[in-house]
N, C-alpha and C positions, 0 to 999 in steps of 0.2 A: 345181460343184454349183449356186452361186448363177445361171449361166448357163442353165441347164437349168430351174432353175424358172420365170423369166425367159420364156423362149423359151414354156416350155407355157401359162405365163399367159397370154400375148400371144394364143397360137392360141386357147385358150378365150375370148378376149374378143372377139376377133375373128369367131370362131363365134354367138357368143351376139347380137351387134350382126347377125350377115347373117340370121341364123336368125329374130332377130326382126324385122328388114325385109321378111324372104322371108311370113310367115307373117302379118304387120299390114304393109301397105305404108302403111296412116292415121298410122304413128309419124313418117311426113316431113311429112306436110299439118297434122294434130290430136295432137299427142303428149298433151294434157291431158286431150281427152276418153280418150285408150286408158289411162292411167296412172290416171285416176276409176271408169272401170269394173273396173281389176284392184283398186283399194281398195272400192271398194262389193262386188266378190264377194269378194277377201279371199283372192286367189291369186296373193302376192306371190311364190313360188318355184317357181311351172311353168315359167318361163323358164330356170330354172337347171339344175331338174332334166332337163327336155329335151334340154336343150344338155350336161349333163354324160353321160346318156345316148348321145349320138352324137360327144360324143367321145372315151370309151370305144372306141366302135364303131369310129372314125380311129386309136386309140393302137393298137390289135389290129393294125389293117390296113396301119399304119405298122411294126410289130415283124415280124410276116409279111414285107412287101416287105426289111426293111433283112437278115433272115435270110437270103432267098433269096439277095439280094447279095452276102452275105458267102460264103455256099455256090456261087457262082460264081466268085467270086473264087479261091476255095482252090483250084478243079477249073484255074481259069487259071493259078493259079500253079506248079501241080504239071508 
């Protein structure tokens, strides 16, 4: 269990770091001015919620594929 949360941590943080690269590429050049304007608007959690949002949308899309494998598997083994 403790490896499972582990693992999913890992991928949400991992998402959350490309997602916020992808969407502010200024976080590698000026990370102070991007981190001054999210405290001046006072929208410290739209990175989270974003990212927790699409990876929802991967947990879904991850459960689908690993189903369908398992349901080939079964047709292979029979």
């Amino acid at each position: 269990m403790k490896s499972i949360v582990i693992r999913e941590m890992t991928i949400y943080v991992i998402l959350l770091v490309a997602l916020a690269l992808l969407m502010h590429p200024d976080l590698l050049s000026n990370p102070t001015e991007r981190f001054s304007l999210m405290q001046e608007r006072k929208n410290y959690f739209h990175p989270l919620v974003y990212t927790f949002i699409i990876y929802l949308f991967l947990l879904i899309v991850r459960f689908i594929v690993k189903k369908i494998v398992v349901f080939f598997k079964k047709i292979k083994d029979r």
